[in-house]
N, C-alpha and C positions, 0 to 999 in steps of 0.2 A: 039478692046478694047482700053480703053485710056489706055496711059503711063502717068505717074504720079512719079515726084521725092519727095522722102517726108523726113524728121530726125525725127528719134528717140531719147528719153533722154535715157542713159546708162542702167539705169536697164530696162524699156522696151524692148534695141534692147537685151540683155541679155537672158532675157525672149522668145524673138522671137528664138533667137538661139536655147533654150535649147527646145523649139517644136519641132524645125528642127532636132535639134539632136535624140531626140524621134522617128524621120522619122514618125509623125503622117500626116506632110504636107510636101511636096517635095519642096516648095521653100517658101520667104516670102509672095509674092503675092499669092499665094493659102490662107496662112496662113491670111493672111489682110483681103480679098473677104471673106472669113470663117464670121470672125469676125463680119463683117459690115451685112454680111447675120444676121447674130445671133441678132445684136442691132436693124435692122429695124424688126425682129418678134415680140423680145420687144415691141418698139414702138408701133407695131400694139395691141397686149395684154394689154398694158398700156392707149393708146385710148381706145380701149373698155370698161377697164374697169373707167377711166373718163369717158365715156358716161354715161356709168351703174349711177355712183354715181348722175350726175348731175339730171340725168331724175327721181332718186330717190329722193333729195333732192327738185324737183320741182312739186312732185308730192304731198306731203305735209306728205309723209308716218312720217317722222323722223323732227323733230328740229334741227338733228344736222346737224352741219358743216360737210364739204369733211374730213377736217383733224379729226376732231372726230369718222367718223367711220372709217377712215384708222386707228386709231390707236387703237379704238377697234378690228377691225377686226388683226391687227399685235398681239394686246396681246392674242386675242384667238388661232390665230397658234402656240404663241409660249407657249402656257401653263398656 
Protein backbone atom coordinates (compact mmCIF):
# COMPACT_ATOMS: atom_id res chain seq x y z
CA UNK A 1 0.00 0.00 0.00
CA UNK A 2 1.40 3.55 -0.67
CA UNK A 3 2.17 5.86 2.15
CA UNK A 4 1.07 9.13 1.63
CA UNK A 5 1.61 12.42 3.95
CA UNK A 6 -1.06 14.63 3.59
CA UNK A 7 -2.69 18.16 6.04
CA UNK A 8 -5.70 18.74 6.94
CA UNK A 9 -7.56 22.44 7.38
CA UNK A 10 -8.67 22.33 11.35
CA UNK A 11 -12.18 21.74 11.07
CA UNK A 12 -11.54 18.75 8.77
CA UNK A 13 -8.82 17.06 10.92
CA UNK A 14 -11.47 17.90 13.75
CA UNK A 15 -14.12 16.08 12.10
CA UNK A 16 -11.73 13.11 11.38
CA UNK A 17 -11.18 12.93 15.17
CA UNK A 18 -14.47 13.08 16.22
CA UNK A 19 -15.08 9.55 13.74
CA UNK A 20 -12.33 8.21 15.53
CA UNK A 21 -13.55 9.01 18.52
CA UNK A 22 -17.05 7.34 17.65
CA UNK A 23 -14.60 4.13 17.08
CA UNK A 24 -16.52 3.81 13.73
CA UNK A 25 -13.02 3.61 11.98
CA UNK A 26 -9.80 2.47 14.02
CA UNK A 27 -7.32 4.95 12.54
CA UNK A 28 -7.36 7.84 9.96
CA UNK A 29 -6.31 5.80 7.00
CA UNK A 30 -9.17 3.39 7.36
CA UNK A 31 -11.19 6.40 7.70
CA UNK A 32 -9.62 8.27 4.28
CA UNK A 33 -9.66 4.75 2.03
CA UNK A 34 -13.65 4.71 3.45
CA UNK A 35 -14.17 8.04 1.94
CA UNK A 36 -12.34 7.81 -1.37
CA UNK A 37 -14.13 4.39 -1.70
CA UNK A 38 -17.48 6.22 -1.29
CA UNK A 39 -16.55 9.31 -3.81
CA UNK A 40 -15.31 6.91 -6.62
CA UNK A 41 -19.02 5.03 -6.36
CA UNK A 42 -20.26 8.41 -6.78
CA UNK A 43 -18.47 9.07 -9.71
CA UNK A 44 -19.42 5.92 -11.21
CA UNK A 45 -23.49 6.76 -10.47
CA UNK A 46 -22.77 10.28 -11.69
CA UNK A 47 -21.10 8.79 -15.12
CA UNK A 48 -24.02 6.77 -15.61
CA UNK A 49 -26.11 8.93 -15.11
CA UNK A 50 -24.35 11.67 -17.75
CA UNK A 51 -24.48 8.86 -20.03
CA UNK A 52 -28.29 8.34 -19.50
CA UNK A 53 -28.76 12.14 -20.05
CA UNK A 54 -26.49 12.64 -23.02
CA UNK A 55 -27.96 9.50 -25.16
CA UNK A 56 -31.25 10.92 -24.21
CA UNK A 57 -30.64 14.33 -25.27
CA UNK A 58 -29.28 12.89 -28.61
CA UNK A 59 -31.80 10.91 -29.35
CA UNK A 60 -34.15 13.80 -30.07
CA UNK A 61 -36.65 12.43 -27.13
CA UNK A 62 -36.49 16.12 -25.27
CA UNK A 63 -35.39 19.88 -26.52
CA UNK A 64 -33.97 20.21 -23.44
CA UNK A 65 -30.77 20.95 -22.05
CA UNK A 66 -28.63 18.54 -19.47
CA UNK A 67 -29.23 21.37 -16.90
CA UNK A 68 -32.94 21.55 -17.61
CA UNK A 69 -33.77 18.14 -16.95
CA UNK A 70 -31.46 17.96 -13.95
CA UNK A 71 -33.27 20.58 -12.55
CA UNK A 72 -36.51 19.29 -13.34
CA UNK A 73 -35.85 16.07 -12.21
CA UNK A 74 -34.27 17.76 -8.62
CA UNK A 75 -37.71 19.77 -8.37
CA UNK A 76 -39.63 16.59 -8.74
CA UNK A 77 -37.56 14.74 -5.71
CA UNK A 78 -37.96 17.41 -3.69
CA UNK A 79 -41.68 18.17 -4.00
Amino acid sequence: MARQSISFTKPNDEWLKAQLDSQEYSSKSELINDLIRQARKQQVQIDWIRAKLDKSERSGFTDNTKEQILKQSKSLLNG
